[in-house]
PLY file of the C-alpha trace (Angstrom):
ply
format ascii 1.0
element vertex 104
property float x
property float y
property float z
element edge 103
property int vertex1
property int vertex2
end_header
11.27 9.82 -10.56
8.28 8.07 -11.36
9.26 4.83 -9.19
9.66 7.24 -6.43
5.77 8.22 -7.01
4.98 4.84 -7.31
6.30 3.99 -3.70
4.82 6.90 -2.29
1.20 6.27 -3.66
1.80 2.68 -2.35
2.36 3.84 0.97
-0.76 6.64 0.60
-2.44 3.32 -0.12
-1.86 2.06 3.47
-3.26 5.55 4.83
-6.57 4.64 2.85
-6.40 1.34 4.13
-6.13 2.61 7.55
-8.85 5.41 6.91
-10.95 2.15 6.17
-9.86 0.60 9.54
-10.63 3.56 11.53
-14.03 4.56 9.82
-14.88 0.52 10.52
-14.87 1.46 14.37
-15.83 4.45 14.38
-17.03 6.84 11.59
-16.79 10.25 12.00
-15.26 13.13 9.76
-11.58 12.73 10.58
-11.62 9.23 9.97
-13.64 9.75 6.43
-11.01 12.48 5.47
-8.01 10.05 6.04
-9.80 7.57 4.08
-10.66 9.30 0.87
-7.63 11.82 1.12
-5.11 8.62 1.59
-6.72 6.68 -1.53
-7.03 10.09 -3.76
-3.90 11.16 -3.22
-2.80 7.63 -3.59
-4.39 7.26 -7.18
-3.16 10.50 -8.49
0.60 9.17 -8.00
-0.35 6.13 -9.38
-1.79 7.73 -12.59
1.36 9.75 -12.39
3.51 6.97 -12.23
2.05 4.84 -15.33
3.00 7.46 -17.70
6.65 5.83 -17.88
5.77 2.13 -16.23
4.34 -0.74 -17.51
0.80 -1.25 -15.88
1.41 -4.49 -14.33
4.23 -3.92 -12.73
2.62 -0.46 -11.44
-0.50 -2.02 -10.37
1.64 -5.34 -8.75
3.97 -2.92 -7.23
1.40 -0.38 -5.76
-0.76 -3.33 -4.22
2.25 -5.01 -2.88
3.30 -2.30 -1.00
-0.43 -1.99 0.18
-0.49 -5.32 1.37
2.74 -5.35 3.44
2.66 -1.65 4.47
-1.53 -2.44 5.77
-0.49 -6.33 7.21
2.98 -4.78 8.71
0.68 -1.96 10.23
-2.14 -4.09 11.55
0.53 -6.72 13.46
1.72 -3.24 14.99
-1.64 -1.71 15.57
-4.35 -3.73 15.47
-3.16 -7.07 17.17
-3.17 -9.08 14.07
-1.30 -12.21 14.08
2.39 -12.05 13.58
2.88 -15.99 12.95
6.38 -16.74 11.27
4.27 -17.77 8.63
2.99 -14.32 8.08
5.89 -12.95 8.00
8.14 -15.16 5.60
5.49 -14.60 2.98
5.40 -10.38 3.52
9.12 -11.41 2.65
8.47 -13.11 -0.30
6.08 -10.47 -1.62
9.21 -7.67 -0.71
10.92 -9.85 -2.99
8.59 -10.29 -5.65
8.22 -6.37 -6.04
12.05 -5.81 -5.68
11.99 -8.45 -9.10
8.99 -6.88 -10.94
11.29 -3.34 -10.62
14.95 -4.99 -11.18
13.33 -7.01 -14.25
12.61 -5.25 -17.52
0 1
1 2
2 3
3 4
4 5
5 6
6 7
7 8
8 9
9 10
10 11
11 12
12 13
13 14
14 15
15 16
16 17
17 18
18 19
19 20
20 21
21 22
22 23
23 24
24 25
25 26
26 27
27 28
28 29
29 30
30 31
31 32
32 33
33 34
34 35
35 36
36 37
37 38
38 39
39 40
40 41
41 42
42 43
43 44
44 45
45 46
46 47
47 48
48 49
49 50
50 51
51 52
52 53
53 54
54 55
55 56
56 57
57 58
58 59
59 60
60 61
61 62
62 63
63 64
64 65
65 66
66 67
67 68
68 69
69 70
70 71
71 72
72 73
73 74
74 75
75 76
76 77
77 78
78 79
79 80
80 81
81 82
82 83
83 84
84 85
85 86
86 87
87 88
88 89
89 90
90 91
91 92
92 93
93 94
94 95
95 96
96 97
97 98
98 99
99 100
100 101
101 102
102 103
């Protein structure tokens, strides 16, 4: 149960990420609310989660899915660069997270 939290305050993560992106270009209530409500939210499930998992496979888990749920999101939405590059090494950090959890 608690790995389940885990992904889902890594992908609340990405909302506060893009609450951060939006209030960037334009800051206004809405864009304020998604921010702080994305990386509350976010750190509640995280606290949550590190009741039965280690811390730094929490904390490398939760940040990994930040960073390819934010870079996969801004090559969608924001025009970022989508160089093969780019996207072996979201692959390698996929992998690295699917390790930290198959690894005890």
């Amino acid at each position: 149960m608690n790995w389940t939290l885990l992904i889902f305050a890594g992908l609340l993560e990405v909302v506060g990420v893009i609450g951060i992106k939006r209030v960037s270009v334009r800051s206004n209530w809405i864009n304020n609310l998604i921010l702080i409500c994305g990386f509350a939210a976010s750190f509640l499930l995280l606290l949550k989660a590190l009741e039965t998992i280690p811390l730094s496979t929490a904390y490398a888990v939760w940040t990994g899915i930040g960073t390819v749920g934010a870079t996969i999101l801004g090559m969608l939405f924001f025009k970022e660069s989508k160089n093969p590059l780019r996207l072996l090494c979201i692959l390698g950090v996929i992998g690295c997270i699917i390790g930290l959890r198959l690894v005890k």
